[in-house]
C-alpha positions as CSV (number, residue, x, y, z in Angstrom):
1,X,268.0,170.0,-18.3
2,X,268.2,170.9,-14.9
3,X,270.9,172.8,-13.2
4,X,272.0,172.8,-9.9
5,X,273.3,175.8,-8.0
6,X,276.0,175.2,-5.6
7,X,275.9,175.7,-2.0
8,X,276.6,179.5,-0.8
9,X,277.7,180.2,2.9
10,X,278.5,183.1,4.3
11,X,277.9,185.1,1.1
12,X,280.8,182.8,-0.5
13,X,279.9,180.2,-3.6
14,X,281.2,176.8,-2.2
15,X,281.0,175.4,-5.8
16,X,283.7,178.3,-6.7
17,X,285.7,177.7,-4.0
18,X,286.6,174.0,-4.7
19,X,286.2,174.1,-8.5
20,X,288.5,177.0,-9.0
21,X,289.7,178.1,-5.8
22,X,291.0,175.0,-4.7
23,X,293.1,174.1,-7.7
24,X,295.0,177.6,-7.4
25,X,295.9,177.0,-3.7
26,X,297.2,173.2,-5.2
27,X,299.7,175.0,-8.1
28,X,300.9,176.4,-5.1
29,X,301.8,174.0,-2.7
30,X,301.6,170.8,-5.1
31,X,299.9,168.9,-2.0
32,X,296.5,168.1,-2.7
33,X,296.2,167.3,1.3
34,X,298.2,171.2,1.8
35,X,296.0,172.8,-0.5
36,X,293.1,171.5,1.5
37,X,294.3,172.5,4.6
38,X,294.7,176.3,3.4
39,X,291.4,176.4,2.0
40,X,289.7,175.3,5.4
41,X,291.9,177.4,7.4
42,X,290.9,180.1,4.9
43,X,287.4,179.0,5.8
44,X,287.4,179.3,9.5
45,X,289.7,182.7,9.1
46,X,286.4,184.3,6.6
47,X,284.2,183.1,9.5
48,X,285.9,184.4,12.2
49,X,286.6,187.5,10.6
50,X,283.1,188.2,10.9
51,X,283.1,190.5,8.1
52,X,281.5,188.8,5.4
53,X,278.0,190.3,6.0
54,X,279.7,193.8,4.8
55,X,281.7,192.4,2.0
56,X,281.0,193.6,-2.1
57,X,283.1,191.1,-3.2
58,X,283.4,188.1,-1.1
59,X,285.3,185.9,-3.1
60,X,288.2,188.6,-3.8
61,X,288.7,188.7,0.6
62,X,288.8,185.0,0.6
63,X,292.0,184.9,-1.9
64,X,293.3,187.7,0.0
65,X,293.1,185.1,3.2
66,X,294.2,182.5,1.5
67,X,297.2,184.4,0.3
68,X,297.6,185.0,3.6
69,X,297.4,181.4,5.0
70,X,299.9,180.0,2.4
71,X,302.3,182.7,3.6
72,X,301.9,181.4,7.6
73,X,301.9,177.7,5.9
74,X,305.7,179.0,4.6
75,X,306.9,180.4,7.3
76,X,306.0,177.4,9.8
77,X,307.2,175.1,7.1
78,X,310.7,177.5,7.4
79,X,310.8,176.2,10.9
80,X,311.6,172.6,10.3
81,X,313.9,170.5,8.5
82,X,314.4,167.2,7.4
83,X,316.9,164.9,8.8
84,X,318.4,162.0,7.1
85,X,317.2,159.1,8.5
86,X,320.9,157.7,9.4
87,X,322.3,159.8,12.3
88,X,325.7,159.1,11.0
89,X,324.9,161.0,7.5
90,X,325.1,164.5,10.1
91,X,328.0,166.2,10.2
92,X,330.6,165.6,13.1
93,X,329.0,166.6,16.4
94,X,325.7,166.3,15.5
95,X,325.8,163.0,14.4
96,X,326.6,162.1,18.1
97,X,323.7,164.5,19.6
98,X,321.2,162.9,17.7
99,X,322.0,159.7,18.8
100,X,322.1,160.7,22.7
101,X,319.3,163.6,22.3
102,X,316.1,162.4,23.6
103,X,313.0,164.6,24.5
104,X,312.9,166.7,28.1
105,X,310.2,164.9,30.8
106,X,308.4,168.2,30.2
107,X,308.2,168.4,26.5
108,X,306.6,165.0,26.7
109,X,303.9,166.1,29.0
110,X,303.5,169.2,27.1
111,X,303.2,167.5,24.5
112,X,300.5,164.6,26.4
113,X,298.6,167.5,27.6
114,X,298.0,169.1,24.0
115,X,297.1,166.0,22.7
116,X,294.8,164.9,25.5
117,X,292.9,168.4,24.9
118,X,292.8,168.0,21.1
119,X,291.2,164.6,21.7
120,X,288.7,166.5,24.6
121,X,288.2,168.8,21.7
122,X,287.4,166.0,19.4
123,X,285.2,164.0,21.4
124,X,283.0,167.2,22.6
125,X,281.8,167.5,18.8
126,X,278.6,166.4,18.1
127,X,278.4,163.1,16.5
128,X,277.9,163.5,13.2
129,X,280.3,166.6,13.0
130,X,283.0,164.1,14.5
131,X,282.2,161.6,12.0
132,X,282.6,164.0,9.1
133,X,285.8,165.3,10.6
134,X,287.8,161.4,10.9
135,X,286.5,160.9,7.2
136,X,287.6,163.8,5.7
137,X,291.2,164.3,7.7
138,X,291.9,160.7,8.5
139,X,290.3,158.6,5.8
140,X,291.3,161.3,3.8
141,X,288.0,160.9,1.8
142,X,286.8,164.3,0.1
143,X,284.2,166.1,0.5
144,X,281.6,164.8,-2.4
145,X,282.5,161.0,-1.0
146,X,281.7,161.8,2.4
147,X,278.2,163.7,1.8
148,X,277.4,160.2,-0.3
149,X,278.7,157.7,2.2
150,X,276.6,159.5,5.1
151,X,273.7,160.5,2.6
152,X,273.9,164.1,3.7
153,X,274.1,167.4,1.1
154,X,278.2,168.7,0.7
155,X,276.7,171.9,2.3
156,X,275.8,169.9,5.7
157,X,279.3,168.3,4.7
158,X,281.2,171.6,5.2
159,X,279.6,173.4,8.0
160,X,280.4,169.8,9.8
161,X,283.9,170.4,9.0
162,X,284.0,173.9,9.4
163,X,281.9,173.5,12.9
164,X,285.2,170.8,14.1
165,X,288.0,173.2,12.4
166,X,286.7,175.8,14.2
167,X,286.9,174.4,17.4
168,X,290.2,173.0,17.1
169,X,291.4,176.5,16.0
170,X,289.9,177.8,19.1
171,X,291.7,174.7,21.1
172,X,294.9,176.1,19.5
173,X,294.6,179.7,20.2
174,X,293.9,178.9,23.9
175,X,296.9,177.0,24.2
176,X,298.9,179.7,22.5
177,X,297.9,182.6,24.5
């Protein structure tokens, strides 16, 4: 019987990370698409932390940063609410400012502009690493089907993700500052 060890990066046990990590973030948020979105960002905030070379117990900081993630997950998700789909269903005056509100000239070239640089973003990725990426966030395939499909190890899998996460998290920050 053979066994086969799962991928480590970064001093971190990959197989742990989906296999029990993953499942905790999902009790959590109840999203299976929301729990993979914290783990990631969880990913790229361990990498860029660069810490994890001095680290006695890796996997203990990567629930602390995931604990941390699902917190700013919460408080963006605060920002927003849902709007009934019929205007008329809003209470007096806002019924009528929905109907007549229509985004600013310069929101929608904001808005163009991000978008355009995402897509920059997107494109400058190596090949492979932007094939990985539309699989996984818009095929929605996981992680296992993908490293199959392109006949590739789930380790080559995740740094290809990581590698276009990373980059898109950089895209953002740029933006922000």
């Amino acid at each position: 019987m053979t066994s086969t060890a799962s991928p480590v990066w970064l001093g971190l046990d990959l197989g742990w990370a989906y296999q029990a990590l993953l499942p905790a973030i999902w009790r959590s948020t109840r999203c299976v698409h929301r729990a993979q979105d914290v783990l990631h960002d969880a990913f790229v905030r361990y990498a860029l932390s660069g810490r994890h070379a001095e680290l006695n117990s890796p996997h203990a900081y990567l629930r602390r940063v995931v604990q941390s993630v699902l917190a700013d997950h919460a408080s963006e998700a605060r920002r927003w609410c849902a709007l009934p789909d019929d205007p008329a269903q809003l209470p007096g005056e806002m019924a009528n400012a929905a109907l007549l509100t229509a985004p600013s000239a310069e929101f929608l070239l904001d808005l163009q502009q991000r978008l355009n640089a995402v897509q920059a973003t997107i494109n400058g990725l190596p090949p492979r690493c932007r094939e990985v990426f539309w699989l996984c966030r818009i095929e929605g395939l996981t992680q296992p089907e993908i490293a199959r499909q392109l006949g590739i190890t789930l380790n080559a899998v995740e740094r290809h993700l990581i590698r276009a996460l990373v980059d898109l998290r950089a895209l953002r920050e740029q933006v922000i500052a």
